[in-house]
C-alpha positions in Angstrom: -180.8 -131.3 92.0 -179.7 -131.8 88.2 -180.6 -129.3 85.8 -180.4 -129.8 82.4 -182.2 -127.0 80.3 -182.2 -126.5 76.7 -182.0 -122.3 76.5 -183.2 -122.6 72.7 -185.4 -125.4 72.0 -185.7 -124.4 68.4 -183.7 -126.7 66.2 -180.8 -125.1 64.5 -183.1 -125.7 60.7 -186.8 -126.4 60.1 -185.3 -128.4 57.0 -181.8 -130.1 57.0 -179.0 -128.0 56.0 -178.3 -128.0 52.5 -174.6 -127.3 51.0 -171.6 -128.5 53.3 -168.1 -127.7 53.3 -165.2 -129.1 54.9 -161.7 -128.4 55.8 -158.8 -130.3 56.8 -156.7 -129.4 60.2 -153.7 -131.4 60.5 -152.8 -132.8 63.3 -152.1 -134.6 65.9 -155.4 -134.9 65.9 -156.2 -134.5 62.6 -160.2 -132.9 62.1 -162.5 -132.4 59.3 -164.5 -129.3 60.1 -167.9 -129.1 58.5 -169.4 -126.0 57.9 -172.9 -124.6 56.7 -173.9 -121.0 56.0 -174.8 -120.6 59.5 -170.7 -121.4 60.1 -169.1 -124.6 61.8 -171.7 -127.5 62.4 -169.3 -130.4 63.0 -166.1 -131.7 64.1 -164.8 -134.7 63.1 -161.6 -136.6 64.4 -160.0 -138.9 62.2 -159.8 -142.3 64.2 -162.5 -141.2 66.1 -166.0 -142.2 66.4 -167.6 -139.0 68.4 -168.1 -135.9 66.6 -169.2 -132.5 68.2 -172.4 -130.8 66.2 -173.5 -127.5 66.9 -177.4 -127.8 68.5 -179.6 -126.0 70.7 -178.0 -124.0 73.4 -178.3 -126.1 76.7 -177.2 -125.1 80.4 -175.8 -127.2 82.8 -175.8 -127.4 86.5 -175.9 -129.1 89.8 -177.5 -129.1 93.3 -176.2 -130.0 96.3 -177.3 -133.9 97.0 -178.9 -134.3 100.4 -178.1 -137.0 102.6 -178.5 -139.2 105.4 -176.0 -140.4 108.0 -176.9 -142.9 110.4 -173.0 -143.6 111.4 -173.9 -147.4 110.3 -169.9 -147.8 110.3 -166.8 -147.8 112.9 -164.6 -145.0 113.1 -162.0 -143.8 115.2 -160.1 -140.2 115.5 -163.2 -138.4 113.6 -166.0 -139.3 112.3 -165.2 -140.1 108.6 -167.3 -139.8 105.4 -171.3 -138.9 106.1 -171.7 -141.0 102.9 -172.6 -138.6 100.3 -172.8 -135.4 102.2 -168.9 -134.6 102.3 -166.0 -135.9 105.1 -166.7 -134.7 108.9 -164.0 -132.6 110.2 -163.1 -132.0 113.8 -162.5 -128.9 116.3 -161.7 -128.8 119.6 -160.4 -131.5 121.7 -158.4 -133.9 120.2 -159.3 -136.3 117.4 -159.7 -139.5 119.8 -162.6 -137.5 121.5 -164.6 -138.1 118.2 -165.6 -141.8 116.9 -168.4 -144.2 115.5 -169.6 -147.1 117.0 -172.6 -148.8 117.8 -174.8 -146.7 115.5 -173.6 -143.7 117.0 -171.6 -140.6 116.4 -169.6 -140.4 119.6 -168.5 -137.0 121.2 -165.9 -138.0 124.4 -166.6 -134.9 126.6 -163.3 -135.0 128.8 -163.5 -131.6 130.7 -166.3 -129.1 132.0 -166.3 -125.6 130.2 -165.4 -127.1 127.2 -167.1 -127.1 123.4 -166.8 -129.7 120.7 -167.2 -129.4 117.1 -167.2 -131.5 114.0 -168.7 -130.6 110.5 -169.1 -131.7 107.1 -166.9 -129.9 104.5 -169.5 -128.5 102.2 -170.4 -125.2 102.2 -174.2 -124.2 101.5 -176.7 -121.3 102.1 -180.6 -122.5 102.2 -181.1 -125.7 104.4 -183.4 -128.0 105.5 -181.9 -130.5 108.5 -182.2 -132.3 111.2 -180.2 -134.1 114.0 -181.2 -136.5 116.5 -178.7 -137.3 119.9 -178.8 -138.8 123.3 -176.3 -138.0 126.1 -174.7 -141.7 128.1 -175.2 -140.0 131.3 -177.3 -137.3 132.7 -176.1 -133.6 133.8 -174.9 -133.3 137.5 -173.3 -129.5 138.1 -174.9 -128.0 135.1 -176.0 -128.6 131.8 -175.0 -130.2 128.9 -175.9 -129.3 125.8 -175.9 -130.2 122.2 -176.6 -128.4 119.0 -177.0 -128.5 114.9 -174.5 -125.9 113.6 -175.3 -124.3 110.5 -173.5 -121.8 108.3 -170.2 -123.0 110.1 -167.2 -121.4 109.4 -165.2 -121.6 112.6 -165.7 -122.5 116.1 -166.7 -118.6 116.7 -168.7 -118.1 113.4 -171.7 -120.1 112.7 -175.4 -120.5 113.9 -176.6 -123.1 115.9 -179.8 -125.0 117.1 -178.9 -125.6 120.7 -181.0 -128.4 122.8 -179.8 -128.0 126.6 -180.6 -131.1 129.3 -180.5 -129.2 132.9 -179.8 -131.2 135.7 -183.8 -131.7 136.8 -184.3 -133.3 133.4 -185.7 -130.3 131.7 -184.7 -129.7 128.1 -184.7 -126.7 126.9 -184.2 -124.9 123.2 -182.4 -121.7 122.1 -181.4 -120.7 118.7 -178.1 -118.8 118.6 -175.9 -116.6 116.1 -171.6 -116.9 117.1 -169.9 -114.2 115.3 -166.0 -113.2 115.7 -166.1 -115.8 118.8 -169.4 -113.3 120.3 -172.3 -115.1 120.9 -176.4 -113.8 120.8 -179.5 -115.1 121.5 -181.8 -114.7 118.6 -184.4 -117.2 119.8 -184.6 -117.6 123.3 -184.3 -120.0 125.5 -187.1 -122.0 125.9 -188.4 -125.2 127.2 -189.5 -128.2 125.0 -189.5 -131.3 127.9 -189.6 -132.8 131.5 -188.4 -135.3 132.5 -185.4 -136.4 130.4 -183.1 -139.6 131.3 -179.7 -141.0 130.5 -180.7 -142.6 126.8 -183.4 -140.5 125.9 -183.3 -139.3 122.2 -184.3 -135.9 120.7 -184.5 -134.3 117.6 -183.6 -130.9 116.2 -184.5 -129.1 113.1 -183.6 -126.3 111.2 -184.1 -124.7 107.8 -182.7 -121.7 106.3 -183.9 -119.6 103.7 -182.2 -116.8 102.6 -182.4 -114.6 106.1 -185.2 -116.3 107.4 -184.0 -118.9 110.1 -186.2 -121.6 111.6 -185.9 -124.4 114.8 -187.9 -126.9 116.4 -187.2 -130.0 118.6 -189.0 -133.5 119.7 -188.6 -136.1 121.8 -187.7 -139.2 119.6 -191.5 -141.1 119.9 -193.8 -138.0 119.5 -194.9 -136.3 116.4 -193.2 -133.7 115.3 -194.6 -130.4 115.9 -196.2 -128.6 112.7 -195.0 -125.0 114.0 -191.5 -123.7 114.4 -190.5 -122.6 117.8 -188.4 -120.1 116.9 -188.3 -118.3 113.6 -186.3 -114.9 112.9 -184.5 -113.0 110.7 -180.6 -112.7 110.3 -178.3 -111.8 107.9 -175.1 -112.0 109.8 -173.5 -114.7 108.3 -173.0 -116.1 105.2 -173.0 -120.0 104.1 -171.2 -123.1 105.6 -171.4 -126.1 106.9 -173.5 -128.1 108.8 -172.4 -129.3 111.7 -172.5 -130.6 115.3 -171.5 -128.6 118.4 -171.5 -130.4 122.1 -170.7 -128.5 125.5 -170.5 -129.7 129.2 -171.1 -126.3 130.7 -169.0 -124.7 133.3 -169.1 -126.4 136.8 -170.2 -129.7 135.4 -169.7 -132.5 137.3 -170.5 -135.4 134.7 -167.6 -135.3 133.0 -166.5 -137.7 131.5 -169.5 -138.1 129.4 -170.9 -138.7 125.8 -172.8 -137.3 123.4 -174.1 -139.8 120.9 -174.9 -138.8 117.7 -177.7 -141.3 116.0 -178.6 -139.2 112.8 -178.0 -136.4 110.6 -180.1 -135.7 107.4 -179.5 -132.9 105.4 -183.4 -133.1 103.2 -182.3 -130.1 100.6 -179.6 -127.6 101.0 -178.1 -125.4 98.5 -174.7 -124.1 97.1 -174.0 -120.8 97.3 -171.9 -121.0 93.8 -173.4 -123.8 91.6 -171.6 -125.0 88.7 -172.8 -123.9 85.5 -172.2 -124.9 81.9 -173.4 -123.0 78.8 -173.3 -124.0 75.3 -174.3 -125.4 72.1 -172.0 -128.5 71.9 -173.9 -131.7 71.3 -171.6 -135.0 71.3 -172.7 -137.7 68.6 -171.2 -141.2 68.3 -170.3 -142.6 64.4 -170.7 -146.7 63.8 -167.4 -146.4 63.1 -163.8 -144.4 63.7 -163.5 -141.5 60.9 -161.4 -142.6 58.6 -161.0 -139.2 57.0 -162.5 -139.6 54.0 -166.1 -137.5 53.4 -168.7 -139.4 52.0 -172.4 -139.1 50.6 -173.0 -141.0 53.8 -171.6 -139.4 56.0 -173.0 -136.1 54.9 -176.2 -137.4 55.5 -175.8 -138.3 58.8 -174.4 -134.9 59.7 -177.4 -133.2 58.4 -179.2 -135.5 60.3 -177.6 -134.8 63.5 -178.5 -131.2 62.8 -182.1 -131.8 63.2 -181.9 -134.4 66.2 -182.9 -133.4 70.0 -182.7 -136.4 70.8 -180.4 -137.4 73.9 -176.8 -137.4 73.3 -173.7 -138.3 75.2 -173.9 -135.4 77.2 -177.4 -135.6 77.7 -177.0 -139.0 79.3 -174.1 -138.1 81.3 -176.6 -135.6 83.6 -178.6 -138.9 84.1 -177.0 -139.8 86.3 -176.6 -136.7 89.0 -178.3 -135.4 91.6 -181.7 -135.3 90.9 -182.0 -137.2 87.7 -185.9 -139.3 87.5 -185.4 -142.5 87.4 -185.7 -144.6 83.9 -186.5 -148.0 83.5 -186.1 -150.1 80.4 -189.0 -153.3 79.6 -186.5 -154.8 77.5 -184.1 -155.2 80.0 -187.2 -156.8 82.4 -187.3 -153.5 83.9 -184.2 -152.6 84.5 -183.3 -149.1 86.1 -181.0 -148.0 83.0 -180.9 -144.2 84.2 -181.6 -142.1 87.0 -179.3 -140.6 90.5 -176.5 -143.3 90.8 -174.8 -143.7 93.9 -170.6 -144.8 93.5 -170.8 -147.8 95.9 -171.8 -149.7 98.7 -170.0 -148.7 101.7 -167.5 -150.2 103.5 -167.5 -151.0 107.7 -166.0 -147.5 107.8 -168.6 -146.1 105.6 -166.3 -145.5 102.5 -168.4 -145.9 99.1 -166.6 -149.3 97.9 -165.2 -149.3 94.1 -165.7 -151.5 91.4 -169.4 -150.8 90.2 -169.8 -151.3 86.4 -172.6 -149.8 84.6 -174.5 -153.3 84.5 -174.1 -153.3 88.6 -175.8 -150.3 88.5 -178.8 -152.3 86.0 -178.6 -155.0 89.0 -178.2 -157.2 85.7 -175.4 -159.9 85.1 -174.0 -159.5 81.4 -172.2 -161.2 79.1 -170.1 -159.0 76.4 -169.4 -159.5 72.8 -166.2 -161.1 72.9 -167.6 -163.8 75.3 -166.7 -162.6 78.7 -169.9 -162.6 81.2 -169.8 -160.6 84.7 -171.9 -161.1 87.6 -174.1 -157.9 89.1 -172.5 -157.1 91.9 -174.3 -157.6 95.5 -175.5 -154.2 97.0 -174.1 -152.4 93.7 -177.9 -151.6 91.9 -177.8 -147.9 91.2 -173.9 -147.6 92.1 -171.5 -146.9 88.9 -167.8 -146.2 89.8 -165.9 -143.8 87.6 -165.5 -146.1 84.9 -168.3 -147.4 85.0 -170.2 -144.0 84.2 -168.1 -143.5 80.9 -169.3 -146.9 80.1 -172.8 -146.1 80.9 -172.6 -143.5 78.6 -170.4 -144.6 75.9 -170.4 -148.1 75.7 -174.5 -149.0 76.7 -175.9 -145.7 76.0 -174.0 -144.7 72.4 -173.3 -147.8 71.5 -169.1 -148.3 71.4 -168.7 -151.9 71.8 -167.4 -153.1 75.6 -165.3 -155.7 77.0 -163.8 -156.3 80.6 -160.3 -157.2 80.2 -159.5 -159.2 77.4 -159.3 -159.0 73.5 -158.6 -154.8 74.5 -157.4 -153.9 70.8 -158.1 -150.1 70.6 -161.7 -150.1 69.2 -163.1 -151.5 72.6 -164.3 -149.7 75.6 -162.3 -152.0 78.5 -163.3 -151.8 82.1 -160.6 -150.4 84.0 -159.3 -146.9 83.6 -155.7 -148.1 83.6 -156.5 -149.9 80.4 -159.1 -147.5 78.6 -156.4 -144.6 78.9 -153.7 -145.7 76.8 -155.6 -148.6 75.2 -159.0 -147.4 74.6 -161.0 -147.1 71.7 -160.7 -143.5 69.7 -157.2 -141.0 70.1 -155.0 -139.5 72.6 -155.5 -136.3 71.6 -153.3 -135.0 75.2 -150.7 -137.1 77.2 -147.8 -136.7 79.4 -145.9 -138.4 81.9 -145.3 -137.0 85.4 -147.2 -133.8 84.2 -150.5 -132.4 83.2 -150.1 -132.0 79.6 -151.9 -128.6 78.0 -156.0 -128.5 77.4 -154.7 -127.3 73.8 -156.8 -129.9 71.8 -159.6 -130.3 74.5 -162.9 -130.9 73.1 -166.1 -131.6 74.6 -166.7 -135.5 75.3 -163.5 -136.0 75.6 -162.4 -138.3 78.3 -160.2 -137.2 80.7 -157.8 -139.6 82.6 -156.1 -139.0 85.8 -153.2 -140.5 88.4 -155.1 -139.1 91.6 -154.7 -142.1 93.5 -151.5 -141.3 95.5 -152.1 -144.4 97.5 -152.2 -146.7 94.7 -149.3 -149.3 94.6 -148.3 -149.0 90.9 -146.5 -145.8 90.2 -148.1 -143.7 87.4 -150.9 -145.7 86.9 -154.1 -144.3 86.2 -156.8 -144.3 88.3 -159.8 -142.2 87.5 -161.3 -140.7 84.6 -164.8 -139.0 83.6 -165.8 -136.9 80.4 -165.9 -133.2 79.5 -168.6 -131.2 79.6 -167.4 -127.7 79.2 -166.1 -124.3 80.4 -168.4 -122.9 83.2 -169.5 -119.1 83.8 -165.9 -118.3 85.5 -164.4 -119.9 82.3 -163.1 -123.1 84.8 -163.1 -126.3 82.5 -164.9 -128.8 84.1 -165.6 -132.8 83.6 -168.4 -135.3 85.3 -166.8 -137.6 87.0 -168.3 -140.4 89.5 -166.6 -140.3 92.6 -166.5 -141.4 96.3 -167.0 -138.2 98.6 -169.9 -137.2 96.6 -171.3 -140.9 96.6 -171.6 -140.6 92.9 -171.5 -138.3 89.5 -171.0 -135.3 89.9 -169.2 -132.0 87.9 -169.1 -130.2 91.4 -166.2 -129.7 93.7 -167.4 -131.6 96.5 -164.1 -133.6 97.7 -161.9 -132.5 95.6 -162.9 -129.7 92.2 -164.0 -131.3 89.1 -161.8 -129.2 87.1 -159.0 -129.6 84.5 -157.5 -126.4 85.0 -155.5 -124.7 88.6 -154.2 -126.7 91.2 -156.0 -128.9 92.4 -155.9 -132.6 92.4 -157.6 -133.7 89.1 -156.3 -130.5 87.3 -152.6 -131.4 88.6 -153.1 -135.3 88.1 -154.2 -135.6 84.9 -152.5 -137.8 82.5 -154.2 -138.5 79.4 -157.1 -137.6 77.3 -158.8 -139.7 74.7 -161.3 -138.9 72.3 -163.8 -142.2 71.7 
């Protein structure tokens, strides 16, 4: 889940600071720096309306978001995206033995003595699932068997919940460790039902916690039982995915046959290496750009910033992750305004669909300041797209005004990431073309811009964007972003690393950065 956590919830002064200084940096940008005894307390940028204060020191991090996948798409050659929990990835046979249809996660078993694997690509250590399957036909020759894989790694590293049909019907349980390709019984086999036929669901749970290791199973109909069946100890193996394992044992005569896969839910699980952000930044929005000249006025809001815990850009950025409570606003007839968005609704092939704006998310038509009115989108309430996060947080939150796509003049926050990148309100404080240009001028809240999108039919146009939110504790810069693999915002590396730096695809596509 989302943690935000303020490490020193004292404000910086009892009283607001008295005597300011300031000094110049020139440019490109060009800042005013303002000081206090206590040293630097703000950073203004001149054409700029955000400034960075110096507040309380506040951690940031994020928890692996569980999900659900009821294969309520059609795929072919794999099983696509689970819909929040990461892409499924296949092993054995070829890709055509894994689909979707009908509801089901399909697993083509073409051959006896042979094994089947797909998994999500997301490692994590402590888990709580469960997975619910049916076989098309019943054994004949010897069993076949299906199981929930957890702390995958390979095909010959990972544990695994394994529910076995024998040819009489009875299904049996056993709880296995596969290490280096060797495999041991650490719960033994045992049976859980009579009687089974061709259609007959059953579930299987598991949970890990650190070495403890848990399993159970039901017939799809009857109560879960309230005790695990098998619960031991291992520390063999470290984290992975979660995943799905089917085998037609040797001498089966069923073949071709297949295992249908109706539901996966993962209820919590947890990263082995969260991120985690440390520091004292808070990111406050002016009425208007900084024109560079210090006022009386100005200097009073600064000192009043230095005495305000109240929430800031950042602050309403982790709103929106996994975890976040969910906030309504009377004003807006009771509008969710904050709380765990989503990206999108998905598509037949289960693909989070883009295009939700923050008022989507609202489930609230709008009409904008310049005179343009948008419709809430069907299915979009409590999905924002990546654009549609920074203008959660920018334009309804802190108040820069919005449009969609006209009258875009550089004070306005505009819809599309294409236009808010080299048109939006605020300075380019970074660009370049064809490249990543240097993190040089960086500054927290800034708004990153990216050409990730290698699919996208106009060359170099940007795509994606998110805001800054810091260095984490391995120094890695890293930005929120709202994106499809992780159904939503998220600072994690789920599909693809959240970071500007190394080589990967947001730190090598990035194009421009802007300071609102």
């Amino acid at each position: 889940m989302a943690v935000l956590t303020i490490l020193d919830d004292r404000l910086p002064y009892q009283q607001p600071p008295g005597a300011l200084t300031t000094a110049s940096v020139p440019g490109p940008p060009q800042l005013l720096r303002v000081s206090d005894t206590s040293g630097l307390l703000a950073t203004l940028t001149v054409g700029a309306r955000t400034v960075a204060m110096r507040g309380p020191t506040r951690t940031f991090t994020e928890g692996k978001r569980p999900f659900r996948d009821q294969f309520t798409r059609t795929t072919t050659n794999g099983w696509g995206s689970s819909g929040g929990g990461g892409s499924w990835s296949n092993a054995n046979g070829t890709d055509a033995d894994y689909s979707v249809s009908g509801g089901a996660g399909r697993i083509n078993m073409t051959a006896a003595n042979a094994s089947r694997h797909t998994s999500v690509i997301d490692d994590i250590s402590d888990l709580d699932a469960r997975l619910s399957w049916s076989l098309d036909k019943m054994p004949a020759g010897n069993a076949s068997s299906l199981a929930l894989s957890f702390a995958y790694t390979s095909v010959n590293n990972q544990y695994r919940a394994r529910l076995s049909v024998l040819t009489s019907g009875t299904v049996q349980l056993i709880l296995e460790r596969e290490s280096g390709g060797t495999t041991t019984t650490i719960g033994a086999l045992t049976t859980v039902g009579t009687g089974y036929v061709a259609g007959d669901i059953w579930h299987i749970r598991v949970q890990r916690q650190g070495t403890t290791l848990r399993c159970r199973a039901w017939k799809d109909g009857t109560t879960e039982p309230g005790t695990w069946l098998h619960e031991v100890t291992d520390a063999t193996l470290g984290a992975g995915r979660v995943g799905v394992r089917g085998l037609a044992s040797s001498g089966s005569t069923a073949v071709p046959f297949v295992f249908r896969v109706h539901d996966i839910q993962l209820y919590s699980g947890t990263w082995p290496d969260p991120p985690v952000i440390t520091h004292n930044t808070w990111v406050r929005v002016l009425p208007q750009p900084f024109d560079g000249v210090w006022t009386p006025a100005l200097a009073a809001r600064i000192r009043a910033w230095a005495v305000d815990s109240s929430p800031d850009a950042l602050a309403y950025a982790m709103m929106y992750v996994t975890g976040a409570p969910t906030v309504t606003n009377p004003a807006l007839g009771g509008a969710q305004v904050a709380g765990q968005a989503r990206y999108g609704p998905l598509d037949a092939s289960g693909v989070p669909i883009e295009g939700s704006d923050f008022h989507d998310y609202m489930g609230r038509d709008w009409i904008f300041p310049n005179g343009e009115t948008r419709t809430a989108g069907v299915g979009e309430a409590g999905c924002m797209d990546c654009s549609g996060l920074v203008r959660m947080v920018y334009g309804y939150h802190m108040g820069i005004p919005m449009v969609r796509t006209q009258n875009i003049d550089g004070t306005v926050l505009p819809r599309m990431t294409k236009d808010i990148g080299p048109n939006g309100p605020g300075v380019i404080v970074a660009q370049a073309a064809d490249t990543a240009p240097p993190l040089t001028n960086l500054q927290i809240g800034d708004v990153p811009h990216f050409d990730a999108d290698t699919g996208d039919p106009v060359a170099g146009q940007l795509d994606h964007n998110g805001i800054y939110l810091g260095t984490d504790s391995l120094g890695q810069p890293r930005f929120i972003n709202s994106r499809k693999t992780p159904q939503g915002p998220t600072f994690a590396d789920l599909g693809g690393a959240s970071r500007l730096d190394g080589a990967g695809t947001y730190a090598t596509s990035l194009r421009i950065i802007r300071r609102f």
